[in-house]
N, C-alpha and C positions, 0 to 999 in steps of 0.2 A: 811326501810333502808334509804328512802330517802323524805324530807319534801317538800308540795306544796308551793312554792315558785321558783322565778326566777335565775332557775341555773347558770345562764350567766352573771348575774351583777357585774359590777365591773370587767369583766375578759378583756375587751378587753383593758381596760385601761394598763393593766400588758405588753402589746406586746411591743416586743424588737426588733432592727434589728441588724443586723450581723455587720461584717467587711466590708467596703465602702458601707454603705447602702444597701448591700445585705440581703435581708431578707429570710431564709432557715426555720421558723416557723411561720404558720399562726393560732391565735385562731379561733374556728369555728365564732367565730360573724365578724371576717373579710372579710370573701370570701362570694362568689358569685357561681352560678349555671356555671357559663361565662368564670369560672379558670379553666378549666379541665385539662390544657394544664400544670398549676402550681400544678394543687392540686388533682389533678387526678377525677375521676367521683364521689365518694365517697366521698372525701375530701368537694369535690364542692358544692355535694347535700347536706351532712350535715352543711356544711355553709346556704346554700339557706333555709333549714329546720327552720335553727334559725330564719333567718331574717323573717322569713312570722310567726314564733310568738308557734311555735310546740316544744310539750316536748322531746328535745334534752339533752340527757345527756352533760356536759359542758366536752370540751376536745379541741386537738388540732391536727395540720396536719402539717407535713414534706415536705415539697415539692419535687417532681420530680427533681426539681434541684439539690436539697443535693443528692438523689442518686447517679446522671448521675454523679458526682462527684466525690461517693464513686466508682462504676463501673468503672470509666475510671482509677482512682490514687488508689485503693486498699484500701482507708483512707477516713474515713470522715472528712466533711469540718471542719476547725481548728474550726469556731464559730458557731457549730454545737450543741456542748455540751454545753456552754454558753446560748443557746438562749433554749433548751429543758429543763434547770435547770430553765431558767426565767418564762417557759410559767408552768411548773411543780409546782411549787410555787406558782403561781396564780391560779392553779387549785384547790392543796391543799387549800390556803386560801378560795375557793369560796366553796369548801364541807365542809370546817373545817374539815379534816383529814388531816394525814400523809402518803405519801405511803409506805407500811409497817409499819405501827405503830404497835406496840402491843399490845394496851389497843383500836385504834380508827383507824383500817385502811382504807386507801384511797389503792382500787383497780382499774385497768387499764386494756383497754382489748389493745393490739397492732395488726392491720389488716391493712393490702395492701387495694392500692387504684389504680390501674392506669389510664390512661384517657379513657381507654374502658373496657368494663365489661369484665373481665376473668375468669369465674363463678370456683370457686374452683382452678383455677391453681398456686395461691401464696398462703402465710402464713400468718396464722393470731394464734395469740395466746390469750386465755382468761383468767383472775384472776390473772394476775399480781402485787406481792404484797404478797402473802400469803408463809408463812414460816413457819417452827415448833411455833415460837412464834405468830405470829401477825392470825394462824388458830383459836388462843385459845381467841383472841378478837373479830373476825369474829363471833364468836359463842356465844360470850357474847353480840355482837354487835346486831345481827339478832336474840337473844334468841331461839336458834336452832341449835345442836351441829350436827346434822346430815348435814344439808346443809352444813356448814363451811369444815366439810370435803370431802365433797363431791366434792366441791368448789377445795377443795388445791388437791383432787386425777385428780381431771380435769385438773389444772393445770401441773401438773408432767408429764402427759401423753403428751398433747399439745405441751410443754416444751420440753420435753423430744424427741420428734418425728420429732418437728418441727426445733427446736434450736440445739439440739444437735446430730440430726441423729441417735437416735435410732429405730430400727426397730417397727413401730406400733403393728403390731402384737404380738410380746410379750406382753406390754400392755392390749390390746383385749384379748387374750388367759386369763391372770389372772384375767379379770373381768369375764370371764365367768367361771374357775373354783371358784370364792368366790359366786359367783349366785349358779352354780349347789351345792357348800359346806353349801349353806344354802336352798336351793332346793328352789329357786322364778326363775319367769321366767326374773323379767325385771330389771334395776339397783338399780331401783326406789326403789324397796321393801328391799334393805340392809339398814341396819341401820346402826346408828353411828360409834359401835364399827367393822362391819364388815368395812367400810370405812376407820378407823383407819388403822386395819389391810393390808389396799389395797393401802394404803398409803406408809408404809413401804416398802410391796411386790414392788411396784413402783419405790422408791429411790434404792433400793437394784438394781432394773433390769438396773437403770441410772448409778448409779457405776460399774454396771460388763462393760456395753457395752459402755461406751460414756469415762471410765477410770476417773474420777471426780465427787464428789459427785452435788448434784443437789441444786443449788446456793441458799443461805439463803438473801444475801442482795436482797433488792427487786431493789434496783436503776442499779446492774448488771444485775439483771435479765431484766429488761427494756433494758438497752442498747443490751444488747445481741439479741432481739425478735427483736429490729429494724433491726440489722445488716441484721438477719434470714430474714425479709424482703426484705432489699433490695439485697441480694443475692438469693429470690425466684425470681427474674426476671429474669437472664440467667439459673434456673431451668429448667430441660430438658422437662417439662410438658408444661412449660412454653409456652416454644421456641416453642414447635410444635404447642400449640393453635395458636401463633402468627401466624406460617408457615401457621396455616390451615385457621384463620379466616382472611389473610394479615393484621394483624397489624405490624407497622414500630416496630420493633427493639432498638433504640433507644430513643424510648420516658422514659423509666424509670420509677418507682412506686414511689406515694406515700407513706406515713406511719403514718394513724390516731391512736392519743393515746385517745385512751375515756374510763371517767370513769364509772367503771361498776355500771350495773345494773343489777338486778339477777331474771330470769324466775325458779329457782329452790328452793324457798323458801316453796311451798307447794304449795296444791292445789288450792289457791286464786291466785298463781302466775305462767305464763310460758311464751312459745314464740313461735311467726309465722312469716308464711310470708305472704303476700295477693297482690292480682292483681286488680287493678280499674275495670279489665274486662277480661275476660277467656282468658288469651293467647293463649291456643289451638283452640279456636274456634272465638273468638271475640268478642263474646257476652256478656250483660250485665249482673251486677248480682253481687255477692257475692262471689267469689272466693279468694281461699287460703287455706294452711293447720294451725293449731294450736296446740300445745302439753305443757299440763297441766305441771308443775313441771321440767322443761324444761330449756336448754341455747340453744343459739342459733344454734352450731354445730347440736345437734340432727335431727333439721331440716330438715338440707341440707345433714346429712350426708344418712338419710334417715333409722338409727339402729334400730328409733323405730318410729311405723306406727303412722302417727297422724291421726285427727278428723279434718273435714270439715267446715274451719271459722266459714259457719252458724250456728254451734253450739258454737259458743262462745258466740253469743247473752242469752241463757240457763245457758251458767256456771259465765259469767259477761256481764250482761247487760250494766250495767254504762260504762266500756270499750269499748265493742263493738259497743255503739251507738258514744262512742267518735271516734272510729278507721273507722266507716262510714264517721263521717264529714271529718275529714281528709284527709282521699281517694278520696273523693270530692274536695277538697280543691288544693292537690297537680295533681289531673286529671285536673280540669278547668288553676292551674297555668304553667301546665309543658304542655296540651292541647296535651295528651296523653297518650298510658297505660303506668300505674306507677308500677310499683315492689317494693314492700314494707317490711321491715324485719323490727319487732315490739318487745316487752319484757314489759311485765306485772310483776310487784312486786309490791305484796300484793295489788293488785288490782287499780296500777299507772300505766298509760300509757306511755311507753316509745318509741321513735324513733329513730330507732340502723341508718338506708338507706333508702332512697329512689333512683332511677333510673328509666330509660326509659325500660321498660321492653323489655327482650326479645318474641317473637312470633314466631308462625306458620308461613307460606307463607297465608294460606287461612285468620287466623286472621289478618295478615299485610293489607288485601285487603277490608277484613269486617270494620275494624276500622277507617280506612282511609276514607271513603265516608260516614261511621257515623258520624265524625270529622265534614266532611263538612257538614254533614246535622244539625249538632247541634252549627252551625256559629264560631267553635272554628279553622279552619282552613279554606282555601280558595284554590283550584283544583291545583294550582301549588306549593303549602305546600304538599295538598296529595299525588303526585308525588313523591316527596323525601321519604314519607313514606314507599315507596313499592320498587322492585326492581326485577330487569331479573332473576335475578337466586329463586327468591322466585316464579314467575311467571312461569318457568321454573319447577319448584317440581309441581307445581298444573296441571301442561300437564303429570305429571308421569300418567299410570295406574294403577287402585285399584282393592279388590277384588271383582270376581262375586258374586253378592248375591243368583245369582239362581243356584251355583254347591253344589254340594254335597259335607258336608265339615265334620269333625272330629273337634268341640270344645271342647277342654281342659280346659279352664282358659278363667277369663275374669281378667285387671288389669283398671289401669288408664290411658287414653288416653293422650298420653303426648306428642307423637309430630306424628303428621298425615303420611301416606303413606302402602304403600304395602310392606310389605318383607318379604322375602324367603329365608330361607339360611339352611347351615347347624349348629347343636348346637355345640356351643363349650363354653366351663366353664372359660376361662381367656384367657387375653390380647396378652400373646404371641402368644395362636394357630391359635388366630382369624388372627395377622398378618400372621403369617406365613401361614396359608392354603390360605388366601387373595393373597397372592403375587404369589401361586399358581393357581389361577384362580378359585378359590370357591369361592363361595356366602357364608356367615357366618353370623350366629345371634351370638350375644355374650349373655348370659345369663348370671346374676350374682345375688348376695341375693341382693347386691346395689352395685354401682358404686363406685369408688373416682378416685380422681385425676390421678393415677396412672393408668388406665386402658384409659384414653387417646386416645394411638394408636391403641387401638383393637376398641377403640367405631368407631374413623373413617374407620379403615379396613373393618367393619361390614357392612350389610347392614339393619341392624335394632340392636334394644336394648332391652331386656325382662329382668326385676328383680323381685323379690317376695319379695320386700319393697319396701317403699318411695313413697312420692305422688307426686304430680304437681309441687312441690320446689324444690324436691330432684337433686341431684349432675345428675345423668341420664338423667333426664329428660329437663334440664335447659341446659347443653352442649348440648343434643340431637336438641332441638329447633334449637338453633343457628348455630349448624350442619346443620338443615333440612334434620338429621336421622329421620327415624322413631324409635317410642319408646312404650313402654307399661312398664309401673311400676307398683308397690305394686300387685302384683295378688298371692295374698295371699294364696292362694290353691295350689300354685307350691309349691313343696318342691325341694330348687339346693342343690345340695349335690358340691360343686365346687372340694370336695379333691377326689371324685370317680368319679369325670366328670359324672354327670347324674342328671334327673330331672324326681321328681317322682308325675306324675297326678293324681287327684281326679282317684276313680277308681283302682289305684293300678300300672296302666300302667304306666313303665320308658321310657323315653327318651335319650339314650344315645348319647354320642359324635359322632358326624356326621349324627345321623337321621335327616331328614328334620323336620322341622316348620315354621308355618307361623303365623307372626304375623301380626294385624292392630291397627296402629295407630289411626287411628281415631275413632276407638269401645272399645278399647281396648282389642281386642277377641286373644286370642292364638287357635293357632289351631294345630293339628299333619299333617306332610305331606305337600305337596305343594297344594296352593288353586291357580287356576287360577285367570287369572285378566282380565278387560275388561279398557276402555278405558275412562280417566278421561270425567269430564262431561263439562271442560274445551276445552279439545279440540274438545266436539262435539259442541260448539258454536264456535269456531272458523272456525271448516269446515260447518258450516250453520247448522247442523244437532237438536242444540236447541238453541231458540231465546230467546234473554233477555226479561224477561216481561212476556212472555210464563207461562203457569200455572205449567209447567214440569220442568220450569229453577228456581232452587235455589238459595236461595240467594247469594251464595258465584260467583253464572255465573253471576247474576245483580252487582255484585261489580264489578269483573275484567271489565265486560261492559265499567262501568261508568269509571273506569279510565283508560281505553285503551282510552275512549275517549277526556278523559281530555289530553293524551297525544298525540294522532291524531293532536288537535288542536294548542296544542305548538308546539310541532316536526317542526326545517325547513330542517333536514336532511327526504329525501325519501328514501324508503325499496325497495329495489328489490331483487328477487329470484336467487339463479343459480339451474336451470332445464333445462335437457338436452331433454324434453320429452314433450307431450301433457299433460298425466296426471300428469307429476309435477307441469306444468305449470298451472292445472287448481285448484290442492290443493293449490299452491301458491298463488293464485288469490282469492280463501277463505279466507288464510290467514292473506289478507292483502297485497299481493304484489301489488305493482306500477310500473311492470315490471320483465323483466329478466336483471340482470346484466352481467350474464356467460352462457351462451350456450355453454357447453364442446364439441366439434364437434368431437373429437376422438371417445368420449363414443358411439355416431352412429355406428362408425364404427366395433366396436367388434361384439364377435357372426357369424352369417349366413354372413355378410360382410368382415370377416377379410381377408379370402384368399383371395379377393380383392384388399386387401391395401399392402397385401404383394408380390403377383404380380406385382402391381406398385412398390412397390421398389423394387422389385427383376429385373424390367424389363432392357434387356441388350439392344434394341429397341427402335424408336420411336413409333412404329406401334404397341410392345405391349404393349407402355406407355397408349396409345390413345387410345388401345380397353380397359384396365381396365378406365382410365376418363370417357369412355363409356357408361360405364356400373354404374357406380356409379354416373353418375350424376342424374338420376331420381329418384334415393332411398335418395339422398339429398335435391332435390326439395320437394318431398313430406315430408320428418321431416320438414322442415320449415314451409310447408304450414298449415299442424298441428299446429305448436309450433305458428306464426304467427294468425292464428284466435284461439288457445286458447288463447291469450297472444291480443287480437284486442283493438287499442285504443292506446296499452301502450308500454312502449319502450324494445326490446329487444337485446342484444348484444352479436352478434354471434360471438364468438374467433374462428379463423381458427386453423386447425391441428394442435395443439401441444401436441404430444406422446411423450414420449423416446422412440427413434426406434425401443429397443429390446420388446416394447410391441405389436409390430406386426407383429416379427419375431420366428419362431421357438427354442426353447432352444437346446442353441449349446450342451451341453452334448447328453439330448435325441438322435438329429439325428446324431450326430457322432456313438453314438450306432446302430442307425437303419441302414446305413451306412455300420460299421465292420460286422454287423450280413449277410447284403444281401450279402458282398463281401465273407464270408467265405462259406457261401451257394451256394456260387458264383451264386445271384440270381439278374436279373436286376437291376440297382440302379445309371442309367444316373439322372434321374430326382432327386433325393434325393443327387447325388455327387453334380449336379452343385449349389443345394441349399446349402449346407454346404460350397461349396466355396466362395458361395455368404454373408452366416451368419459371414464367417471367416473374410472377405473382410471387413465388415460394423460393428461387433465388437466391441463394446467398455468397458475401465475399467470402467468409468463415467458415465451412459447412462442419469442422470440428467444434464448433464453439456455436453452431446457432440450434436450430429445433432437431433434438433428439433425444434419447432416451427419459426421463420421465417429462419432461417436454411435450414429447411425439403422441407418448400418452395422455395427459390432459388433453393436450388441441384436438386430438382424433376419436373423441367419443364410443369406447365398443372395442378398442384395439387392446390394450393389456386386458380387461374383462376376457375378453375372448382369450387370451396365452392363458390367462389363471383356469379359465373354464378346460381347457384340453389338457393342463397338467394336472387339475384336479377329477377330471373323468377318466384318464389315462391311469393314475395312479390305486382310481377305485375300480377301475379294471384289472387290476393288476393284483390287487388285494381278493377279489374275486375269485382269480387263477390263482391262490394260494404261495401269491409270490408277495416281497415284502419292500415292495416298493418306497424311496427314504426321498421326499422331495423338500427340495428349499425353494423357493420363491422370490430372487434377488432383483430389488428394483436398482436402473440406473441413473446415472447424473444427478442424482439427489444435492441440493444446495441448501436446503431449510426444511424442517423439519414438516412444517406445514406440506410441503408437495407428497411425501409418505404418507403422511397421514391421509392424505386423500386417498392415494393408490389402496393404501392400505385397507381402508373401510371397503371399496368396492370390492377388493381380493378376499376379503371376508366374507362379504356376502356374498359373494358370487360360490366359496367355497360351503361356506354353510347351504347352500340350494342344492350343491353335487352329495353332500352326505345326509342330507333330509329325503336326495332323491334314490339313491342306491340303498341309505341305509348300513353305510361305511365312516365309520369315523379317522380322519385322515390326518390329523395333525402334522399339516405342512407349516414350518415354520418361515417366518418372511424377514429380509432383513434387507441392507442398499450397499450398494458399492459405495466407497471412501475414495472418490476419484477428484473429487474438486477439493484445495486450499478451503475455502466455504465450508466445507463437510467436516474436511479436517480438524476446523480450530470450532466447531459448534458439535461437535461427536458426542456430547453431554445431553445434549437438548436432543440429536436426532438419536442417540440409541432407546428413550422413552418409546418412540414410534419401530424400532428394530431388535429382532431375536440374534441376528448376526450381522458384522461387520464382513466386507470381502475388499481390500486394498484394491484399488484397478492402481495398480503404481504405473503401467503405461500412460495414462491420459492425466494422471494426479503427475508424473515427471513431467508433459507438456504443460501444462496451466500453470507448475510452480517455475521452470524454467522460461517460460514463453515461448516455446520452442513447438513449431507444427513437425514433426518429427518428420512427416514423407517428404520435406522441404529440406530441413537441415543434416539429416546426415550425409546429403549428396553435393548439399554444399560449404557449409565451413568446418565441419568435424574433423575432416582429416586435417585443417590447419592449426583445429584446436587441440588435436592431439600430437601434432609433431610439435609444438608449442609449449608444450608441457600444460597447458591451462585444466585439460585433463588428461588425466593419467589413462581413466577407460573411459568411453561414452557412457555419461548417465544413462542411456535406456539397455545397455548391457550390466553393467551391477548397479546398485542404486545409490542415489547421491545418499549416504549417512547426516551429512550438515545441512539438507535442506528440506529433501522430499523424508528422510528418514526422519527427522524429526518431528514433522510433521506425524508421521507413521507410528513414532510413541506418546505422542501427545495423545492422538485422537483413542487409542488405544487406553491408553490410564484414563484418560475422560468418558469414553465407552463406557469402562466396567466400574469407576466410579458410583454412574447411573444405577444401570444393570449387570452385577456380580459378575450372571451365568454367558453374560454378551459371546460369542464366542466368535471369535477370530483368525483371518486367513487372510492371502494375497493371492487374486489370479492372475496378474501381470507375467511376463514373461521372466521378469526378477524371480518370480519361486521356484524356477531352475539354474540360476546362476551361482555358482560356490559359494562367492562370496556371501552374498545376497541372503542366501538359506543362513548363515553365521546369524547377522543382523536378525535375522527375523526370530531366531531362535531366542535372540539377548533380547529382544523388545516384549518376550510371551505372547506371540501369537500359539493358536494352536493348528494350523496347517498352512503348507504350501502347494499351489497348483499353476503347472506346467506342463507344457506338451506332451506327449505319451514317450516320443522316445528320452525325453529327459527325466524322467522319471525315476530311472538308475542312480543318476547321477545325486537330484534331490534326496533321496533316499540317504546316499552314503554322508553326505555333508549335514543332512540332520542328526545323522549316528556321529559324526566328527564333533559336530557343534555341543550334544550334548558332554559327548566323553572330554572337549575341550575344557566347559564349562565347570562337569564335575572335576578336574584334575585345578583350576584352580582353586575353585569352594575350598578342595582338602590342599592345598598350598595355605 
């Protein structure tokens, strides 16, 4: 079909520009790898394909721009069609065909591009160009009457499905009754005249359901497939990949036109995909799938099983050793794994993509310090390669290998982890039992596009097709679902909901299974898990280097350490506890940021605390301070030598009241019951009088934290007394106890100032009485808007700032968070209003702003102010970025996020130096 020489000569010369020099068409020999942003990932790579000298079919790319254009105005740009008839012409010339000719056609395949990989979720259409007339030169063209229709029945469908919104399935359905009418299992095996006939069946099914027969000129049918294009970008598949994977919205697709090339010409000829190196595991090698007689949809769509690249060395040598050097070629140029989608005709190599492949979390981690070990990248390159939330899956738990398990099935290990759920046969039940609070595996023969929100609903993916390329497995990845495909021994029945095991045994909807990722083993029932091998190096339990630590423990090593040494934000823990404080200390912590001081107080201590506020007294204020000030000295003195050395920051009492008060309902019943018994109930009346008294509709927003303190005379006095007796205890035993003193709900500066002079003196009385000089330093949370925009005036009264961006995200939002994530957030996320929930990364435009204000007006004041965030934000990827760009000097986060904060303050800074030297 297509002669060795150079497809590309002469074409760039053909390039046209638009209207004011706007140019809405680039030849691929014009771009660059560098355009993604013009010419989307695709676009880009096969620009960069050509230029490094690779057999690129010669073709052309629409820019992003002509979309956002068509998107916003409904219209494509006026010199739109102009410049696709210029670059179209120079195409033609450079194959010497026509498109659509009928004696000598020139076919086109039309595929989405956008600037990040969308794996399946826009349109691509292939064999553009073929019509009742111009199939009957294809076929004189190719000397092969079978391909040519085969060719124009792929079209139709494609066309058909993609362009005109007809239901796929019908399509499928009549391929599979002209299969069973001739009784083969696979497409492959129909011959000409049944493809004639499927043909027909095809246009007939586009006439019933689309109302218009199925277009004969080939130049409409091109305009059409782009339009299809660029209105698969607000596709509803679309939108959610974007929602799930935060891609912007706005960026818009490209539209490469490329002239085809054909993996379905016969047994000399098909098409793969291959990986420079195992995205699931990271390791070197030979990876990819290949299928004989073949286009490229089959692939990915996963309908018929392929064969393992390394047998393509057997079926074409001379290809495969060329498809080596290449892999080679575009790994050392792009100095990364590469994803590669290829086509073989009549034993010609051709290059449809290249891309930065998607991966594992554990391959992200293997590849990255192979990189550096093979001088193709350098520690603060590898950094950006990896990321929190990939590091993050690898703390998941896997399965035990020593329980007792039920294997069913084994497939292909496609994207690593443990899952458990129950089976369900399609997308809707997986959401809907999901939103129910089930665990769900989604099962399917194979995946597409369409099945989207049940892949994410799930907690795993099982198909009985498709390999390592297929649609499943490739969203799975980049989900960091787990997955398991082609386990060819399942039989899914999807229309009876059940799956039927070797053995005879079904599995129906809602039995448990378990799948793993990273064996690809099906199992029946739930298998237990044990505890990744990552987090036992984190809690010291296995050392890097170790003969027990695998490789994948030696990578995170190596590059937690690479980010240790960049990092100039410091991690600290919030632990209320010794033993949190000392897993944190495993961790990685460099302190405590948050010492919750209420959480002491629950349990065997509450009636204490409720006493003191109940008290109507001085003297029975006095005796509960009494009584709780030695079960507060001694948490500190724990928390404090678990925690020796390093700084920890104790927040005084901030509860909402009603969490250490009785529920008014309850004792109003206990109450009516003793009075109708007419059975004592003085002490239970004045309590309920006291509950009625204290009351509130807001109990986030009414008396607490420095609040709780003013109204209750003797309560922060007494915290500061047990941290300051605690600490000169501690100094005593020769330990070097590092305490901070953090007041909360601070609104004006005046409420500090008060806590603060009592904290004073109260500390000055513990180092007059030991004879310990203690310099504990005191500082407030930044949790109110109030605090936020007067952070000038309150850091006079403060040594340190501590961001509460949990309760600072509710006051700027309005939002009672225990209220609203349960009920509009998931409307405002499938909505697009946002992209993440504010109290999962931090709003930038509202609360974050706030967050650099109060920051620059902080240190304004006071230089040496020093600053942090103990919200749940100081463990979130992104979150740790922002905070880094705003000059805080630490973040505090849970013990086991602690990894995570860590690597993404080593990213943020090596992000940060990499542009200063830009």
């Amino acid at each position: 079909m297509s002669e060795n020489k150079d497809p590309h000569a002469g074409l760039a010369a053909q390039s046209v520009e638009g209207v004011n020099g706007v140019k809405f068409v680039y030849d691929f020999t014009e771009g660059n790898k560098d355009l993604k942003d013009l010419l989307g990932g695709k676009g880009a790579n096969l620009a960069e394909m050509t230029n490094l000298g690779l057999p690129v079919p010669p073709g052309f790319t629409i820019t992003t721009e002509a979309c956002k254009v068509y998107l916003d105005s409904g219209e494509e740009p006026v010199a739109l069609r102009d410049e696709v008839s210029a670059h179209l012409a120079a195409l033609e010339k450079t194959m010497d065909k026509k498109l659509g000719q009928p004696d000598n056609p020139l076919l086109v395949s039309v595929r989405s591009g956008a600037k990040f990989s969308m794996p399946g979720m826009m349109d691509t259409v292939l064999n553009i160009g073929l019509s009742d007339k111009s199939v009957q030169g294809l076929a004189k063209q190719a000397g092969d009457e079978r391909f040519a229709w085969d060719s124009y029945r792929r079209l139709i469908q494609m066309f058909g499905k993609t362009v005109l919104g007809v239901d796929g399935d019908l399509f499928e359905d009549a391929l599979e009754e002209a299969k069973k009418a001739k009784k083969v299992a696979v497409d492959t095996e129909l011959e000409a005249a049944d493809l004639k006939k499927l043909v027909t069946k095809f246009k007939k099914i586009v006439k019933a359901e689309a109302g218009r027969d199925f277009p004969q000129d080939p130049r409409e049918q091109m305009d059409l497939a782009i339009k299809a294009v660029f209105d698969s970008w607000n596709g509803e598949r679309a939108k959610l990949y974007r929602r799930q994977e935060r891609i912007p919205h706005d960026l818009g697709t490209a539209v490469n036109v490329c002239s085809m090339v054909f993996g379905n010409l016969g047994p000399d000829s098909g098409t793969g995909v291959a990986f420079t190196r195992d995205p699931a595991s990271g390791h070197q090698g030979v990876y990819g799938d290949y299928l004989q007689n073949a286009q490229g949809e089959d692939v990915v769509a996963g309908i018929r099983n392929t064969v393992a690249l390394g047998e393509l060395e057997q079926i074409d040598k001379k290809s495969y050793d060329q498809l080596m050097q290449i892999m080679e070629t575009l790994e050392n140029h792009y100095k990364d794994l590469c994803d590669i989608e290829f086509t073989i005709e009549r034993g010609q190599l051709w290059m449809l993509q290249t891309r930065v492949g998607k991966r594992t979390a554990g391959a992200a981690f293997r590849i990255a310090t192979q990189l550096v070990d093979q001088g193709l990248i350098d520690e603060a390159e590898a950094l950006q390669r990896v990321n929190g939330a990939q590091l993050a899956q690898l703390m998941f738990p896997r399965f035990d290998e020593q329980a007792k398990v039920e294997q069913v099935g084994r497939g292909i290990a496609a994207s690593p982890g443990a899952a458990v759920g129950k089976a369900v046969f399609d997308s809707y039940t997986a959401v809907k039992w999901s939103r129910s609070g089930e665990k769900v595996i989604l099962i399917r023969r194979e995946t597409n596009p369409d099945d989207l929100d049940g892949m994410i609903a799930a907690e795993g993916i099982l198909t009985s097709r498709g390999g390592k390329t297929s649609h499943a497995a490739v969203v799975a990845r980049g989900m960091g679902k787990t997955c398991v495909c082609g386990a060819e021994e399942l039989e899914v029945d999807t229309k009876r909901r059940r799956m039927t095991v070797p053995g005879g045994h079904v599995v129906e909807e809602g039995d448990l299974v378990s799948i793993d990722g990273s064996s690809g083993k099906v199992y029946l029932g739930e298998v237990p898990v044990v505890p990744s091998p990552v987090v036992e190096y984190f809690e010291g339990r296995m050392h890097a280097g170790a003969d027990d630590a695998d490789e994948l423990v030696e990578a995170v090593h190596r590059i937690m350490a690479f980010a240790d040494r960049k990092r100039r934000l410091r991690v600290r823990a919030n632990a209320d506890n010794a033993e949190d404080a000392l897993r944190a200390r495993r961790f990685g912590a460099q302190g405590i940021g948050l010492c919750r001081t209420e959480h002491m107080f629950l349990g065997d201590r509450r009636e204490l605390v409720e006493r003191l506020i109940l008290a109507d007294t001085d003297v029975e204020r006095e005796e509960s301070l009494k009584q709780l000030l030695p079960l507060q000295k001694q948490d500190f003195v724990e928390l404090f030598e678990a925690m020796d050395g390093l700084p920890v920051t104790v927040r005084l009492l901030d509860p909402p009241l009603h969490e250490f008060l009785p529920d008014i309902t309850e004792l109003s019943v206990r109450v009516a019951l003793a009075e109708s018994r007419k059975e004592p109930h003085e002490n239970e009346l004045r309590l309920l009088q006291a509950v009625h008294r204290l009351h509130e509709q807001n109990p986030m927003l009414g008396l607490r934290g420095v609040r709780l303190g003013l109204v209750i005379p003797g309560l922060f006095t007494m915290q500061v007394r047990a941290i300051a007796e605690a600490a000169a205890e501690r100094r005593a035993a020769k330990g070097d106890p590092r305490a901070e003193i953090m007041i909360p709900l601070v609104g004006t500066v005046q409420e500090l100032e008060i806590v603060r002079d009592e904290a004073d003196h109260v500390v000055a009385e513990v180092e007059a009485a030991t004879g310990t000089e203690l310099k504990l330093a005191i500082g407030t949370m930044i949790e109110l808007p109030r605090a936020a925009l007067t952070a000038g005036q309150i850091a006079e009264a403060a040594e340190f700032f501590s961001f509460g961006t949990n309760d600072l995200t509710q006051t700027v939002w309005g939002f009672s968070r225990d209220d609203v994530e349960a009920s509009f957030f998931t409307a405002y996320l499938e909505k697009g209003i946002f992209g993440v929930s504010p109290f999962e990364t931090i709003d930038k435009d509202g609360v974050g702003s706030l967050v650099k204000a109060a920051a620059q007006a902080g240190r304004e004041t006071r230089p040496d102010l020093k600053l942090g965030v103990c919200g749940e934000h100081g463990g979130d990827p992104e979150s740790v970025h922002f905070f880094h760009e705003a000059g805080l000097d630490y973040v505090s986060c849970s013990p086991f996020r602690i990894p995570v904060a860590r690597l993404e303050a080593g990213r943020a800074a090596s992000q940060s130096a990499g542009s200063d030297h830009r």
